[in-house]
C-alpha positions in Angstrom: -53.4 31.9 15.5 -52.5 28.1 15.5 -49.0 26.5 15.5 -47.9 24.9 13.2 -45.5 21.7 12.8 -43.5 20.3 9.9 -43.7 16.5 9.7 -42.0 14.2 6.9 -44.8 11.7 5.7 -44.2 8.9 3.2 -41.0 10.8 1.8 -42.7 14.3 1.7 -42.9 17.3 4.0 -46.1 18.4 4.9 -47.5 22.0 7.8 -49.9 20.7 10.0 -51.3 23.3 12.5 -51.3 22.1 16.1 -54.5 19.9 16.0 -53.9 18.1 12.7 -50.2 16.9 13.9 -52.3 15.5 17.2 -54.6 13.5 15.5 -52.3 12.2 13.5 -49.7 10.8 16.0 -52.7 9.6 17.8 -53.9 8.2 14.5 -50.7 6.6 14.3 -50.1 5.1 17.4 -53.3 3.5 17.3 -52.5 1.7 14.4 -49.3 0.9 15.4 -50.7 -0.8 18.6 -53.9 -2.6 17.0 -50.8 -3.9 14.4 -48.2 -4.9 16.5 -49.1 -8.9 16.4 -49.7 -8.4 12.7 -47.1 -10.0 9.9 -45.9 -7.2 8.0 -46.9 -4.3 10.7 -43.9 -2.5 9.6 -44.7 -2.6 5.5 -48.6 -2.2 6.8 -47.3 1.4 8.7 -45.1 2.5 5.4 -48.0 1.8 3.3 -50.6 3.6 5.5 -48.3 6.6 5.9 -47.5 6.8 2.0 -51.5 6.9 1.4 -52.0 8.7 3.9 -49.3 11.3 2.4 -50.9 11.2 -1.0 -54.7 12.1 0.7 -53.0 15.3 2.4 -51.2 16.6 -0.7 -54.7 16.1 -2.7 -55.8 18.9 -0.6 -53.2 21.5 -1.3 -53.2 24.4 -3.5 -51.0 27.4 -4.0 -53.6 29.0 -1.2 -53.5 26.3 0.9 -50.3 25.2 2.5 -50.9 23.5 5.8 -53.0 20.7 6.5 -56.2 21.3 8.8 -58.0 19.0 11.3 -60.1 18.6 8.6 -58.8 17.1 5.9 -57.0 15.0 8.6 -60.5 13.5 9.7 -61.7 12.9 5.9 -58.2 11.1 5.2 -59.1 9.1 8.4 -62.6 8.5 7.1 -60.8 7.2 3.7 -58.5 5.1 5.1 -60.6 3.6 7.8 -60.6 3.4 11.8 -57.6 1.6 13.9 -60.0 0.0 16.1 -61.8 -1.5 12.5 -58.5 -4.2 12.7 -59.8 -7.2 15.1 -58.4 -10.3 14.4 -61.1 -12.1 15.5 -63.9 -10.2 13.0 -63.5 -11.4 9.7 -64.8 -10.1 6.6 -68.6 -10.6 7.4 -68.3 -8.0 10.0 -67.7 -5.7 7.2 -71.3 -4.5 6.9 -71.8 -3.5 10.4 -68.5 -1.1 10.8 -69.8 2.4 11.3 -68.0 3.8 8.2 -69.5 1.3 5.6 -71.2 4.0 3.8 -68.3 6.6 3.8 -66.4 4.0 2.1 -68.7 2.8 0.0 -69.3 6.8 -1.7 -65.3 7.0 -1.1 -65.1 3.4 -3.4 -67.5 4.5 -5.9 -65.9 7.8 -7.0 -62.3 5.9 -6.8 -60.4 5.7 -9.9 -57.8 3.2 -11.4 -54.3 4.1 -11.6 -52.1 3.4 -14.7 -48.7 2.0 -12.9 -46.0 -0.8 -14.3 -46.5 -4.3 -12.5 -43.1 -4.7 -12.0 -43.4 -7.4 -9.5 -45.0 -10.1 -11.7 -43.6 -8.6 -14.7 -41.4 -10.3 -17.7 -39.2 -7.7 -19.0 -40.7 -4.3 -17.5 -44.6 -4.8 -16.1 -45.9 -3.1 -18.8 -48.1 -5.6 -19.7 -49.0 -6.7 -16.3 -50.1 -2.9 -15.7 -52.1 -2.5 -18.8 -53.8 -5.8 -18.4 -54.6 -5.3 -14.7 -55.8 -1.1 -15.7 -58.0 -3.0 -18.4 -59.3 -6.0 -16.5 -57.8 -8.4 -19.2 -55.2 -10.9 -19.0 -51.3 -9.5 -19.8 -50.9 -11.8 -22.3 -53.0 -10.2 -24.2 -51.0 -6.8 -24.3 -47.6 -9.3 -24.3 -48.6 -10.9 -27.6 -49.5 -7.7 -29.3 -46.3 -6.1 -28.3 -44.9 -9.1 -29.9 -46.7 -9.0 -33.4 -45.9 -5.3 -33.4 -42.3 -5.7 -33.0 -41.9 -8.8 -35.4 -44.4 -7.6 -37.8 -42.6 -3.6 -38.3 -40.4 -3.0 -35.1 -43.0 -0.2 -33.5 -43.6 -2.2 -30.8 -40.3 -2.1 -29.0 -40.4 1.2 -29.2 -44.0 1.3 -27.4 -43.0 -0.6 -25.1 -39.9 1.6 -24.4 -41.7 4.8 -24.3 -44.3 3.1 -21.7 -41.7 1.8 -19.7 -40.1 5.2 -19.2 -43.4 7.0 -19.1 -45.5 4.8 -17.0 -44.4 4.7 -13.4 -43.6 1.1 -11.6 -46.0 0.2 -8.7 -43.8 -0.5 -5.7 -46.0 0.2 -2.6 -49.2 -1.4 -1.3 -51.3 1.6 -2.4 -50.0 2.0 -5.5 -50.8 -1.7 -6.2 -54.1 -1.2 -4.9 -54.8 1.7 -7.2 -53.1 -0.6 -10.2 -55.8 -3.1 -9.8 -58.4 -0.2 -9.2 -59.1 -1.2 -5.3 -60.4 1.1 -2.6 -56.6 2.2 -0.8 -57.7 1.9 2.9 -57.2 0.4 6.3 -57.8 -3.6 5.3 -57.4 -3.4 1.3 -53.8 -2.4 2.4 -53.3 -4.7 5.5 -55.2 -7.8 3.3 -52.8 -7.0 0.4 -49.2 -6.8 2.3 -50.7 -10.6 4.7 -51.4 -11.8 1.5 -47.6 -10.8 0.1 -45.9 -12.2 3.1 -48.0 -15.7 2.9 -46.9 -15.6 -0.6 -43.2 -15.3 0.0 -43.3 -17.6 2.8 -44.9 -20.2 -0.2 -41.9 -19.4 -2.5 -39.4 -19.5 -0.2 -40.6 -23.2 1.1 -41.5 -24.6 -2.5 -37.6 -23.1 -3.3 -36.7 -25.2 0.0 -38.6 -28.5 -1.1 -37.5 -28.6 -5.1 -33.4 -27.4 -4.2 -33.1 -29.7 -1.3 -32.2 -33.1 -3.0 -30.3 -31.1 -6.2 -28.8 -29.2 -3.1 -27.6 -32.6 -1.3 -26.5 -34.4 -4.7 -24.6 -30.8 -5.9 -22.9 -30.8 -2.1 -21.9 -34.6 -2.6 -20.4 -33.7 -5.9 -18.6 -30.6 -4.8 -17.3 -32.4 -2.1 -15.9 -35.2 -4.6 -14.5 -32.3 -7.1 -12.7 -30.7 -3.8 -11.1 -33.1 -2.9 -10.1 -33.8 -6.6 -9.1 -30.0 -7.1 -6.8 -30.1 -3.6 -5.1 -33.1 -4.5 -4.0 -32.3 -7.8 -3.4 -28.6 -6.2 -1.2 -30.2 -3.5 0.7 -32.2 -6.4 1.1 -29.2 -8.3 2.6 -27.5 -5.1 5.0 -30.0 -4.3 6.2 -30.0 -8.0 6.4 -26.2 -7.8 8.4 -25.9 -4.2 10.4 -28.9 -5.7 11.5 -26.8 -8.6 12.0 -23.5 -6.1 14.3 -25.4 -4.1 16.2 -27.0 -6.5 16.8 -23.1 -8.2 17.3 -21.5 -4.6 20.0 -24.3 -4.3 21.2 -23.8 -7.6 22.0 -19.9 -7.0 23.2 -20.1 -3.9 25.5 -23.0 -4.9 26.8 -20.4 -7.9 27.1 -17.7 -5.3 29.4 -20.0 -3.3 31.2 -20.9 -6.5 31.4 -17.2 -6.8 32.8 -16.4 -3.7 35.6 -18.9 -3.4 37.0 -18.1 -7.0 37.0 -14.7 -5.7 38.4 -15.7 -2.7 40.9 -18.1 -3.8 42.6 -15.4 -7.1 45.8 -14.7 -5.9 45.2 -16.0 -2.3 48.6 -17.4 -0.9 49.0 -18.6 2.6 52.1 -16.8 3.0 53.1 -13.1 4.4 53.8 -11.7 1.1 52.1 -8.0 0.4 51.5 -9.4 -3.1 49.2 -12.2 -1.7 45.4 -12.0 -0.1 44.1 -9.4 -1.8 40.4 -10.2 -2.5 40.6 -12.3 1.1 41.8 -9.0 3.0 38.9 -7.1 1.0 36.5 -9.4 2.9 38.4 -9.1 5.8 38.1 -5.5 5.8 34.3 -5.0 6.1 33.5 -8.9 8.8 33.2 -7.6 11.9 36.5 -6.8 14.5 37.6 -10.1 15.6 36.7 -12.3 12.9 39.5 -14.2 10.7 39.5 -15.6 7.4 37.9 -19.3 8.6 34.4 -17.8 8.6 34.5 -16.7 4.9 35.6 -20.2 4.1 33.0 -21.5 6.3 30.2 -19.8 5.1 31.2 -20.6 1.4 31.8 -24.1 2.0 28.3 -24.8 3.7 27.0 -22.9 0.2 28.4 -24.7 -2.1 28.2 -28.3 -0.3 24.5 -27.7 -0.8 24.8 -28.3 -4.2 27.5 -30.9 -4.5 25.9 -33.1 -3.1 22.5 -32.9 -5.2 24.6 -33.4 -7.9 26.7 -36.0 -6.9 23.5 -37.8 -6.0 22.1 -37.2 -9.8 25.1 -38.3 -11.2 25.5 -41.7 -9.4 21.9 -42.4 -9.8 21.8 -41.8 -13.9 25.5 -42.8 -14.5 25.8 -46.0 -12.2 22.3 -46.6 -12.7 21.4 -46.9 -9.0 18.1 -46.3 -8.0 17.5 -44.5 -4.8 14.6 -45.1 -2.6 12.4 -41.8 -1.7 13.6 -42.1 2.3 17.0 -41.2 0.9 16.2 -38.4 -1.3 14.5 -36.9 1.5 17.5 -37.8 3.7 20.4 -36.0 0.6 17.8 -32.7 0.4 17.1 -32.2 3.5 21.2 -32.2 3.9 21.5 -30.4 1.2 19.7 -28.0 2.2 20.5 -27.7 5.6 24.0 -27.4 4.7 22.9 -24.1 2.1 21.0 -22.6 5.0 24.0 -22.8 7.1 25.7 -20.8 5.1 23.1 -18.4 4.7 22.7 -18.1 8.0 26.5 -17.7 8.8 26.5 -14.7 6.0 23.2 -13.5 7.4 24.6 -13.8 11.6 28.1 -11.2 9.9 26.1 -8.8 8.2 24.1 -8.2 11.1 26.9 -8.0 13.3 28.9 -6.2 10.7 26.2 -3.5 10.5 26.1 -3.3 14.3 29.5 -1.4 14.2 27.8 0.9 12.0 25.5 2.1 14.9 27.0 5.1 16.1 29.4 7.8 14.6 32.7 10.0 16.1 34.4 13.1 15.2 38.4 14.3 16.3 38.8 17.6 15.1 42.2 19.1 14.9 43.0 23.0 14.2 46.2 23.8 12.4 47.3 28.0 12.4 48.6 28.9 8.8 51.4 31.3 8.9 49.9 35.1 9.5 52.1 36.9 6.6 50.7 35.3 4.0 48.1 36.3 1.6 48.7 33.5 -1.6 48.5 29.9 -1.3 49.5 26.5 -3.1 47.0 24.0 -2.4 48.4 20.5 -3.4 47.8 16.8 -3.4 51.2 14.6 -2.6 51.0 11.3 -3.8 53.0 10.5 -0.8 52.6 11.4 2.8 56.0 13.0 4.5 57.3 11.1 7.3 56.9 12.2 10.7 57.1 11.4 14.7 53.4 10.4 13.8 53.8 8.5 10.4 57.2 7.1 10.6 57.7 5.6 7.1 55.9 4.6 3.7 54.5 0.7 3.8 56.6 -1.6 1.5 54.0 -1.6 -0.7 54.4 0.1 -4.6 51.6 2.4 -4.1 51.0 2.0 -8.1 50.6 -1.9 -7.9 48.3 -1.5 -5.0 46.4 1.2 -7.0 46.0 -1.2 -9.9 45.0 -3.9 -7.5 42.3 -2.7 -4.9 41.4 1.0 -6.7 40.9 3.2 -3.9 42.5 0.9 -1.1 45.1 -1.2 -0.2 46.5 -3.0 2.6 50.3 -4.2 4.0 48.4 -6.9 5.9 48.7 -4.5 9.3 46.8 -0.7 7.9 44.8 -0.2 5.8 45.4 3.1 2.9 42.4 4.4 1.7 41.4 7.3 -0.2 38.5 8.8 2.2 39.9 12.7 1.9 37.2 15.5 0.7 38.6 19.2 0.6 36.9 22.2 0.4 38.0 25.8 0.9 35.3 28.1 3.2 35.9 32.0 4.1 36.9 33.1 7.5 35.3 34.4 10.3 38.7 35.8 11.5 41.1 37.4 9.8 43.9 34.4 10.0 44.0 31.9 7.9 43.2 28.4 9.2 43.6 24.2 8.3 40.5 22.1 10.1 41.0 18.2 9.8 37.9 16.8 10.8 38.1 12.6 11.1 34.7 10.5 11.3 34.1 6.7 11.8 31.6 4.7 13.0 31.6 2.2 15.8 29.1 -0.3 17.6 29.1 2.4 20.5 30.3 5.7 20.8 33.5 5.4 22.3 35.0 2.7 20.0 34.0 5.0 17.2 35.8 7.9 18.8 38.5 5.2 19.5 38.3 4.4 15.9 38.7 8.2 14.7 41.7 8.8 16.9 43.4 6.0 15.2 42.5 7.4 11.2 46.5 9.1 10.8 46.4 11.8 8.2 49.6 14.4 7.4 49.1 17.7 6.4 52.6 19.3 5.3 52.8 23.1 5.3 56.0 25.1 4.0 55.5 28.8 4.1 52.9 29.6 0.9 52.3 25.9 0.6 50.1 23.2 1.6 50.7 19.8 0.8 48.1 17.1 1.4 48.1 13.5 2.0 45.6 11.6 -0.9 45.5 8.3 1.9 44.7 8.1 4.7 46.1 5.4 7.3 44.0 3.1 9.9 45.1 -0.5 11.8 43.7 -3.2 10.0 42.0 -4.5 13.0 39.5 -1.5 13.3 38.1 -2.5 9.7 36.5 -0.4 7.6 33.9 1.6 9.4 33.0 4.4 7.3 36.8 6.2 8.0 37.2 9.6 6.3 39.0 12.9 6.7 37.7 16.3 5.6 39.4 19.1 5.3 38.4 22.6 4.9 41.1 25.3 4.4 39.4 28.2 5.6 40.8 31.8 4.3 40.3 35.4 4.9 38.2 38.1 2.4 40.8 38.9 -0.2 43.3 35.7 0.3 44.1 33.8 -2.9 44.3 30.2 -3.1 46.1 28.2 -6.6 43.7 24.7 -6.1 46.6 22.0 -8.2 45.1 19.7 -10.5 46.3 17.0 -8.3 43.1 18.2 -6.1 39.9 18.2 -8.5 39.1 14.3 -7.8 38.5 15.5 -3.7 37.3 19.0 -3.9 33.8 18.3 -2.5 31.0 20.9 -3.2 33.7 24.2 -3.3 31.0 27.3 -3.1 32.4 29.5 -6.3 30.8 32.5 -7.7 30.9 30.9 -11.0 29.0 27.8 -10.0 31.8 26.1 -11.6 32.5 21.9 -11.0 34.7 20.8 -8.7 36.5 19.0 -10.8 37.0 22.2 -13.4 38.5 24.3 -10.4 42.0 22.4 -10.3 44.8 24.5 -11.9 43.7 27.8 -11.5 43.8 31.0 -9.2 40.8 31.9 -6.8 40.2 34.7 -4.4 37.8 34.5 -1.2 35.5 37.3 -2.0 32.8 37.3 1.1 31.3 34.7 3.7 28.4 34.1 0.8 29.8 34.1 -2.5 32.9 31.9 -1.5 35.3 31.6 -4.1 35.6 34.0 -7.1 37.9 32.9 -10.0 40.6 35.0 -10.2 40.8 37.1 -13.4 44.0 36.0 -14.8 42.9 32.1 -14.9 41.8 30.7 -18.1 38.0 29.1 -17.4 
């Protein structure tokens, strides 16, 4: 019993018992060394192990899977002898090789092969392959194709079907068999030489005709380059022109913006009814700053555009022409002066955002009375004076509603509305206030510095609660995200009235009725578990 080995030859796998696969590596080899010097070894190799591939499966059958030593050796007798390829013997050595008369009996039952000249063919090689089958010349078959298709349109179709149905010759022995050549040793190693020498002709006669159109084509690209990038650079310089001049433009407007905004109602006295807008800027530039570096900033915007325009205007009104040295010199002012101001607005939002870094809590606890089971929860519209919170600002609270919304200012605190309540069931069984005050701050401590200093009053009188709707923070500490919550925590079975005056800052109230926040004010609710939350009680109207 012989081994045997699968080997992959020319795209198909072959079983070759143990001597077979031998003599052909050896076979192989040989070639590969007596080729090694040759142009076109590698394509030579391919070739030889595509024929050599197509020899082997000739032998097959259903009964006869693996390829012996035999039809190894009569493939090798096809093909031809390694040694056979010296250089220096030329073609009238052919008479004397030992296995003329093998190939002679092996050329004279050889049979052409119908394939598709596809490398010197028009549209598909069909023609090239019938003429070279037939031994006539393709234009023969070309011009019939012609008259056929001109004279009743059956000729396209022929040549369709034998395009699809005729296979293309694409190796060395298939173009071998196409002309109806013996496929061995030196038909195949004559045939792929004479390919190369023929693409190395090509390539040079390309060389030869495209070198002058190459060199006049270069010098006229070069010329339309040059053309192209200065009419490009034009356009550019047009384009950025434009840009600028609409960058300018806005940021001017913004600056225009900014001081009518900043100048409504400004007055440079004391009076509470003064500096509204101003303070609201003030409010949110970083701790420290004053009032100069919004007018700085919106100065250097607006000066920008001024003087553009002042230019345009003495230069088509007064008719005074201005050389291009001092446009360059009134741009590049102007718009050094619009990037200052950029920059200045740029330098305090950073800054400004800095003090946003990092965040504080101060939690404080307040005991409700223990003998109480109902409660009034209410919103005061003012806070009640204490140790703490001594008095009310000057300030109408109305007017300063009207003015700033949800803040206002005396010019020393700031009021603003930054209150959320929410009502959570108790752990314990005693009822329980939790004012919880956040702010931010550049580090930790000046936010918890900045928390401390939020004041908040939370008045309680036996069944009721009264809460604060401002809160109250120096002036100086800015805003930096200040706000109070707080959660009135109650026992299982405690009831709670929530006023109207609360819906605006009840903030996500847990209710078994999924009702709104803002639909909970003015009715009765009763804690039911530490789940459900709230459960309206039954004699509220929904």
């Amino acid at each position: 019993m012989k081994k045997t080995i699968d080997i992959n030859l020319g795209g198909m796998l072959f079983h070759l018992d143990e001597d077979a696969y031998h003599r052909v590596l050896d076979y192989l080899d040989a070639l590969k060394k007596q080729l090694k010097h040759v142009e076109g070894c590698d394509e030579i190799l391919s070739d030889i192990e595509a024929r050599l591939a197509e020899l082997f499966h000739g032998h097959l059958s259903p009964g006869k899977q693996v390829v012996s030593l035999v039809e190894v050796d009569a493939a090798v007798r096809t093909l031809g002898q390694p040694e056979d390829f010296n250089e220096a013997a030329g073609p009238a050595e052919e008479p004397h090789r030992p296995y003329a008369e093998a190939q002679k009996s092996s050329a004279s039952t050889s049979s052409k092969r119908l394939y598709r000249d596809v490398e010197n063919g028009f549209v598909g090689g069909v023609s090239g392959g019938l003429g070279a089958y037939f031994r006539l010349d393709p234009v023969i078959f070309r011009v019939a194709f012609l008259i056929l298709f001109f004279g009743s349109g059956i000729g396209f179709i022929a040549y369709f079907i034998l395009w699809v149905s005729i296979p293309g010759a694409k190796t060395t022995a298939e173009k071998l068999a196409m002309r109806g050549e013996e496929v061995n040793l030196e038909n195949i190693k004559k045939s792929v030489e004479e390919e190369v020498h023929r693409m190395k002709t090509r390539f040079q006669d390309g060389v030869n005709e495209a070198g002058p159109a190459a060199r006049q084509a270069a010098q006229g690209l070069g010329s339309a380059t040059h053309q192209v990038l200065r009419g490009l650079g034009k356009l550019l310089s047009t384009l950025f022109r434009i840009i600028g001049f609409l960058m300018l433009l806005g940021l001017g407007a913004a600056g225009i913006a900014l001081l009518v905004i900043g100048t409504n109602g400004f007055t440079w006295s004391d009076s509470p009814d003064g500096g509204s807008m101003v303070d609201f800027f003030l409010t949110i530039f970083p701790s420290g700053m004053d009032a100069s570096i919004f007018w700085v900033a919106t100065l250097a915007l607006i000066l920008g555009l001024v003087v553009v325009l002042t230019a345009l205007i003495i230069r088509f009104t007064f008719r005074v022409k201005l050389t291009p040295s001092t446009w360059r010199w009134i741009n590049g002012l102007a718009i050094l002066s619009s990037m200052a101001g950029v920059i200045i607005w740029v330098f305090v939002g950073l800054r400004t955002g800095l003090e946003f870094r990092e965040d504080a809590y101060h939690i404080e606890a307040i005991a409700l009375p223990e003998n109480q089971t109902e409660w009034y929860l209410s919103m005061s519209p003012y806070p009640v004076p204490s140790a703490s919170w001594p008095e009310w600002p000057t300030m109408e609270k109305g007017k300063g509603e009207e003015e700033n919304g949800f803040w206002f200012t005396d010019g020393t605190n700031i009021y603003f509305e930054g209150i959320a309540v929410d009502v959570k069931p108790s752990a314990r069984s005693l009822p329980s206030i939790e004012v919880v005050t956040e702010a931010h701050g550049g580090s930790r401590r000046s936010a918890r510095y900045k928390a401390d200093r939020v004041k908040y009053e939370v008045s309680i009188s036996q069944d009721s609660i009264s809460l604060g709707d401002f809160i109250q923070f120096p002036f100086e500490d800015r805003f930096r995200g200040q706000n109070v919550r707080i959660t009135l925590y109650l026992p299982v079975g405690h009831k709670v009235y929530l006023d109207e005056s609360c819906a605006d800052y009840l903030d996500n109230v847990h209710n078994v009725q999924l009702m709104h926040d803002r639909r909970m004010g003015g009715k009765w609710w009763v804690m039911t578990d530490l789940t459900e939350g709230l459960s309206l009680e039954s004699s509220s109207k929904l």
